[in-house]
C-alpha distance (Angstrom), angle and dihedral (degrees) to the residues before:
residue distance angle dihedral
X1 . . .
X2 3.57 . .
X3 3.53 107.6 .
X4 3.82 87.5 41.9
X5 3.51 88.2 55.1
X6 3.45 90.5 43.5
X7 3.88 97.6 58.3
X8 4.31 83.1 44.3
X9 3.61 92.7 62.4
X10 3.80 100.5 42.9
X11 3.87 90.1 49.2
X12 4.04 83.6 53.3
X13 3.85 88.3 48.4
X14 3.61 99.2 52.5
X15 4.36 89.0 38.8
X16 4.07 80.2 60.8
X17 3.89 81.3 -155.6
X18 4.09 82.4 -71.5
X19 4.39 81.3 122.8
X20 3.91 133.6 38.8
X21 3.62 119.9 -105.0
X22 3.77 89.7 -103.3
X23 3.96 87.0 70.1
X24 3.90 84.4 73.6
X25 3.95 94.8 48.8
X26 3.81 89.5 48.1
X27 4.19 94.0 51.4
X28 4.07 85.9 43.5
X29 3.84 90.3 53.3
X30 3.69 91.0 50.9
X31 4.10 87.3 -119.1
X32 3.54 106.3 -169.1
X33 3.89 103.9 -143.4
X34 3.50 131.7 130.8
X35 4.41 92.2 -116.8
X36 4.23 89.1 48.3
X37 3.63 89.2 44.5
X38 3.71 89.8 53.2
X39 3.54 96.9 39.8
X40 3.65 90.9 53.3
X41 4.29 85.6 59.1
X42 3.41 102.9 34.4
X43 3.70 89.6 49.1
X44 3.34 100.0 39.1
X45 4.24 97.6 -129.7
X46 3.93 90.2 122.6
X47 3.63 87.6 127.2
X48 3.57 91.4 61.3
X49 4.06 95.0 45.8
X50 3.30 108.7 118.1
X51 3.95 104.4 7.1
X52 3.81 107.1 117.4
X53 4.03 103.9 40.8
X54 3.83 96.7 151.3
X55 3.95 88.2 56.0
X56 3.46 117.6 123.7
X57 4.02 126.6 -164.3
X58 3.12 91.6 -122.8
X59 3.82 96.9 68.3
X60 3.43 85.8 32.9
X61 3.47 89.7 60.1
X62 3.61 89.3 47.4
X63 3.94 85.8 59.9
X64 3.46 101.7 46.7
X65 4.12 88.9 49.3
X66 3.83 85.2 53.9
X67 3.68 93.8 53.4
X68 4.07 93.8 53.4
X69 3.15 86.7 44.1
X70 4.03 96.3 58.7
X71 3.83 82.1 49.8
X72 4.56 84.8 -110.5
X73 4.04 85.1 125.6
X74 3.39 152.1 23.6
X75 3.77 136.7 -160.6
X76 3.65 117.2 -117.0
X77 3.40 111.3 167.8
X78 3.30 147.2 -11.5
X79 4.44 107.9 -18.4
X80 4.50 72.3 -35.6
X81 4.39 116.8 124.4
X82 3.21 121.0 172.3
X83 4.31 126.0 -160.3
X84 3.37 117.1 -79.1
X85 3.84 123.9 -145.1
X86 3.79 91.0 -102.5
X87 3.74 86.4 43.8
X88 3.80 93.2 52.0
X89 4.06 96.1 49.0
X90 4.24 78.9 41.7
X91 3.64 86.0 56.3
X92 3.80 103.0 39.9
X93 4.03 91.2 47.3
X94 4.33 96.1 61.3
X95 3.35 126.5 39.9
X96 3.98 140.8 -138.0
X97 3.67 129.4 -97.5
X98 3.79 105.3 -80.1
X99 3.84 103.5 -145.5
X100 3.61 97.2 26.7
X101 3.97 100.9 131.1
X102 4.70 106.5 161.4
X103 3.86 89.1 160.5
X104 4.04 88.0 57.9
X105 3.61 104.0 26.5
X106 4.37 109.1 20.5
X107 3.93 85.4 91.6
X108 3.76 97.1 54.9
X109 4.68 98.0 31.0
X110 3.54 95.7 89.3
X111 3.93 99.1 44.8
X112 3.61 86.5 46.6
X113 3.16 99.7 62.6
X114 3.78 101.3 43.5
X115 3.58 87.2 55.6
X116 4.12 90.7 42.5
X117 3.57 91.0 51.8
X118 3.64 106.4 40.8
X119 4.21 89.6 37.8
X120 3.89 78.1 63.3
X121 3.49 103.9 47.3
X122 4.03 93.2 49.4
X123 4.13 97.2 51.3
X124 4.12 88.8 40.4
X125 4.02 82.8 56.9
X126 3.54 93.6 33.1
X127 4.46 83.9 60.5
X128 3.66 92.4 57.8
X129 4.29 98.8 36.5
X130 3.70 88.9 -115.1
X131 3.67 105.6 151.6
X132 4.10 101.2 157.8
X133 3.89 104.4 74.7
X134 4.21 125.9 108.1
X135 3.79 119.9 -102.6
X136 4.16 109.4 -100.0
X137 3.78 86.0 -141.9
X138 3.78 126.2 63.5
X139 3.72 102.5 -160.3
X140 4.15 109.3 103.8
X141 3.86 87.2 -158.1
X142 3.75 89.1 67.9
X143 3.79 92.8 44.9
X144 3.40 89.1 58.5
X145 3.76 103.3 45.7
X146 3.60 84.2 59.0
X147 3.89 103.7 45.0
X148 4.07 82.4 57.3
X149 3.97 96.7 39.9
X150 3.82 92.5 49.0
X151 3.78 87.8 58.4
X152 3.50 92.2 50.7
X153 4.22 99.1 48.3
X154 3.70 112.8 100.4
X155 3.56 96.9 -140.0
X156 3.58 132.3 100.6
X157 3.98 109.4 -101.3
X158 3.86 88.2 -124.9
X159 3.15 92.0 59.6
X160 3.90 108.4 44.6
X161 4.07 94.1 84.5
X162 3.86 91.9 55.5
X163 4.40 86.4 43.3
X164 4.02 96.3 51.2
X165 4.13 88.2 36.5
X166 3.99 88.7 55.1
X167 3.27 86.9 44.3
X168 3.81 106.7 49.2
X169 3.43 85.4 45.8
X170 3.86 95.4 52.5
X171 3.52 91.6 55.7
X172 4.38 96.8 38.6
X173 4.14 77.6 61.2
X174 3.77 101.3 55.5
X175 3.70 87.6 77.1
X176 3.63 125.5 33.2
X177 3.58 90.8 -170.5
X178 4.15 89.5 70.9
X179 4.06 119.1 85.8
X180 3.83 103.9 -139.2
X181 4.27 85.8 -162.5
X182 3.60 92.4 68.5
X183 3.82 83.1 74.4
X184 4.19 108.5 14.8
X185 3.90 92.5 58.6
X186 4.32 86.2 56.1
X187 3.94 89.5 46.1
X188 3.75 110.3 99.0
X189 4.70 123.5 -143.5
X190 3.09 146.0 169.5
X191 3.83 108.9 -39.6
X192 3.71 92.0 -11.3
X193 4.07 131.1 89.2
X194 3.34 122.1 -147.6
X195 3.73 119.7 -115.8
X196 3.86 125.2 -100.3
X197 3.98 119.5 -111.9
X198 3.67 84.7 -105.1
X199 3.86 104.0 49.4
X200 3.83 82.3 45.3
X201 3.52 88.6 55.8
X202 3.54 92.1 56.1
X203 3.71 103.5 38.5
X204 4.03 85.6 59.1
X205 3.91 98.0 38.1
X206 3.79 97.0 -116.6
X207 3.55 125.9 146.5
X208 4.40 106.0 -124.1
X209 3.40 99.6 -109.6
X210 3.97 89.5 44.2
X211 4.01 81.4 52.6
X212 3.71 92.4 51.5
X213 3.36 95.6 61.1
X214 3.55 101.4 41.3
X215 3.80 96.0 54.7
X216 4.08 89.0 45.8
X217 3.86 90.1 51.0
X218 3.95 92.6 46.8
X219 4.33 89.0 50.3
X220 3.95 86.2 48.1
X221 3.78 88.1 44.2
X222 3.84 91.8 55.1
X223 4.03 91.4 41.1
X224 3.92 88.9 61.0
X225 3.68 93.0 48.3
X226 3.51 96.0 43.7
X227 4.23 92.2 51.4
X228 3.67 92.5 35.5
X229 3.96 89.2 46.3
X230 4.07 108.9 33.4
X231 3.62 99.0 151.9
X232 3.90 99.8 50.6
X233 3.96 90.1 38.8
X234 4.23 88.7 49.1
X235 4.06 92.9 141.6
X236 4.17 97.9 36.2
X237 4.19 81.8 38.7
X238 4.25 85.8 68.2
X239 3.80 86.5 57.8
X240 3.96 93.0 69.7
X241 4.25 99.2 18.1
X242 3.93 88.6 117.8
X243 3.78 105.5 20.6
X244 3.95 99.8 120.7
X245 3.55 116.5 -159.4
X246 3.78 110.5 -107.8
X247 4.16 114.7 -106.4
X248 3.52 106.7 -94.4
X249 3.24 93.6 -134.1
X250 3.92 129.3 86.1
X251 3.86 116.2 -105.6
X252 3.72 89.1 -126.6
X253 3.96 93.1 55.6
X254 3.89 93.1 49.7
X255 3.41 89.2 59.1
X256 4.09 80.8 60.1
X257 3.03 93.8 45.2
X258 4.00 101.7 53.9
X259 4.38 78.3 55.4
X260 3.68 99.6 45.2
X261 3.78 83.8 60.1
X262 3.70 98.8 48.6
X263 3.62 86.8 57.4
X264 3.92 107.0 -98.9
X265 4.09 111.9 145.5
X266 3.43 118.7 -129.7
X267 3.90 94.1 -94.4
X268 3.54 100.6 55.5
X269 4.09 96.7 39.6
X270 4.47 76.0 58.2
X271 3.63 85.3 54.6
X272 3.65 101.1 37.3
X273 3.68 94.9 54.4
X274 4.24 94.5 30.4
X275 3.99 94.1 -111.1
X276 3.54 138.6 143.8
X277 4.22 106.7 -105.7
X278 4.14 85.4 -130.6
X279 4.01 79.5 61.8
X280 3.72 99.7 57.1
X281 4.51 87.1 36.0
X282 4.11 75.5 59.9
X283 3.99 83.2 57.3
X284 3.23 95.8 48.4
X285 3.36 92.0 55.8
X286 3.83 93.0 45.7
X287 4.20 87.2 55.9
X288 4.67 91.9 45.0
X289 4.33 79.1 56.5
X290 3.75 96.7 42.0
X291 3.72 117.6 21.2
X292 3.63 113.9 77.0
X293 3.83 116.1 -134.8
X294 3.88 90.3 16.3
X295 3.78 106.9 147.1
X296 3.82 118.3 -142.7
X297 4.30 86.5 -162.9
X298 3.77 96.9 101.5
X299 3.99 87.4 58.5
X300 3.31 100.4 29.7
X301 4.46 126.0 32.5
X302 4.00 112.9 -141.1
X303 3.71 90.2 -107.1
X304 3.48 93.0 59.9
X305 3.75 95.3 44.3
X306 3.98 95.2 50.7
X307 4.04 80.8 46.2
X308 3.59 98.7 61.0
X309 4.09 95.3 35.9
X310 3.97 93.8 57.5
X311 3.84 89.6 44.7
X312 4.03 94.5 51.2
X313 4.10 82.5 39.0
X314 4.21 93.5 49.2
X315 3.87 92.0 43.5
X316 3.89 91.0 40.1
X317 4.34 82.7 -133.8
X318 3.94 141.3 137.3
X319 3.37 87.9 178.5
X320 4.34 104.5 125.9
X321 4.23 94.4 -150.6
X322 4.15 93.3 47.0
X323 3.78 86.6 50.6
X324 3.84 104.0 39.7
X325 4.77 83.2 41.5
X326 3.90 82.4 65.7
X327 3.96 96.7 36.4
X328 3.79 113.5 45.5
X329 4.05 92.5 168.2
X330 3.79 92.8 65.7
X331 3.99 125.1 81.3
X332 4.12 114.9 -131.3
X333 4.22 75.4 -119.8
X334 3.66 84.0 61.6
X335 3.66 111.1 45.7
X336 3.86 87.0 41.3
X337 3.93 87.8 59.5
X338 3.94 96.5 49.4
X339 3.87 86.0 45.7
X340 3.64 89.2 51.5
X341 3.88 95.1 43.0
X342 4.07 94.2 39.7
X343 3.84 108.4 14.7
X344 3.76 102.8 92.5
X345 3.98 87.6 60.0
């Protein structure tokens, strides 16, 4: 599980035991509240937001007993580790996924693949006139999408197996580094089913979770090539055409939003929409880490801001309580806003 492990410990590293352990399971699971989203930012772990949504604790558990038990951490706090020696020189001798990217790509994996995978299956059936066969994905929005798009494609239906196999393999060969079988062996043909995550697993001699990651760094892998590269990708490029990136913000918070800018105060938008007032702060805080251009000044005066920045910069923290011990005059709502605004620089 190395590279999972791998990912584990730097998340630890840059929490600096200032978060539990859970604060990792949450970001892997994609959890969209307003603490993971800000953890994800002030942290900088974006790129692993999002990356491990099957997860459960229990096998996370199971990970995070493994790794005290190889002497990598040790608990020291409350559900807080911190990195070991071992688990430093661990750390420092492997190194993270390169193109692994959840904040950018988590909302967009899943559909990717369905439309990867069943794209494939058609055109390979397509080559050899098989039209009798059942569809390898079950969701009818997919099946759709691609009864329309294979109207629209310019290219000879004989030919669109050999156009998305040159392709594929085009892009596979741009990095060496990047095992094409952690996807190919799941794709399904002509006359041949693609395997399961587990028998993939197995056939390559990967633990599951070790598979997991793989496969969801080798989609995100082929998403950046595919964006960066439209015109040599032009077939894969009509898998992601119209996928729109989902709003970063929450739907709850946009419904703040649209009342923040009719001129409602934070009190009476809590009233208005019967919420707690630390509920719409968490907003707030969702629009300083999303909203280009959005000032924190009515909530926070310049003084105040530069205040709270050289504290968290002199005692090299994140951590809310440490800031707010040497900093009386500034509201938890407040620090957590100039973090949000200023932390991940």
């Amino acid at each position: 599980m190395q590279q999972f492990e791998t990912i584990i410990l730097y998340c630890l590293k840059q929490l600096n035991s200032e978060r539990t352990i859970y604060s990792i399971f949450h970001l892997l699971n994609g959890k969209k509240s307003s603490q993971t989203i800000q953890d994800a930012h002030l942290f900088s772990l974006k790129k692993f937001f999002g990356i491990y949504e099957p997860l459960t604790r229990e096998s996370f558990d199971e990970i995070i007993y493994s790794m005290l038990e190889k002497e990598w951490v040790v608990l020291c706090g409350d559900q807080r580790y911190h990195l070991t020696q071992s688990g430093k020189v661990f750390l420092d001798n492997t190194s993270l996924p390169t193109y692994l990217n959840g904040w950018s790509f988590h909302p967009v994996t899943t559909l990717f693949w369905e439309r990867l995978s069943l794209f494939v299956q058609v055109t390979s059936n397509l080559v050899y006139g098989e039209a009798r066969y059942l569809p390898i994905q079950k969701n009818k929005d997919v099946h759709l999408w691609l009864k329309t798009k294979l109207k629209e494609i310019d290219v000879p239906r004989s030919e669109l197996g050999n156009k998305v196999f040159t392709e594929l393999t085009d892009c596979f060969n741009m990095d060496k580094k990047i095992n094409p079988a952690l996807v190919v062996f799941r794709l399904t043909g002509y006359q041949q089913i693609g395997l399961t995550p587990l028998q993939t697993a197995k056939k390559l001699d990967m633990n599951i979770h070790e598979y997991h990651i793989g496969f969801i760094h080798t989609l995100h892998y082929l998403l950046q090539n595919i964006i960066k590269d439209p015109l040599s990708y032009s077939i894969l490029a009509i898998l992601i055409s119209d996928m729109k990136q989902e709003d970063e913000l929450t739907i709850t918070s946009r419904k703040t939003w649209k009342l923040l800018n009719q001129g409602y105060n934070l009190e009476q938008i809590a009233e208005f929409r019967h919420l707690k007032v630390s509920t719409i702060e968490d907003h707030i805080v969702e629009f300083s880490l999303h909203i280009d251009g959005f000032s924190i000044d009515p909530y926070v005066d310049k003084d105040l801001q530069m205040k709270i920045i050289d504290i968290a910069r002199d005692s090299e923290t994140r951590q809310l309580k440490r800031i707010k011990e040497k900093l009386e005059a500034a509201t938890y709502f407040q620090i957590r806003l100039v973090l949000a605004k200023y932390g991940e620089r």
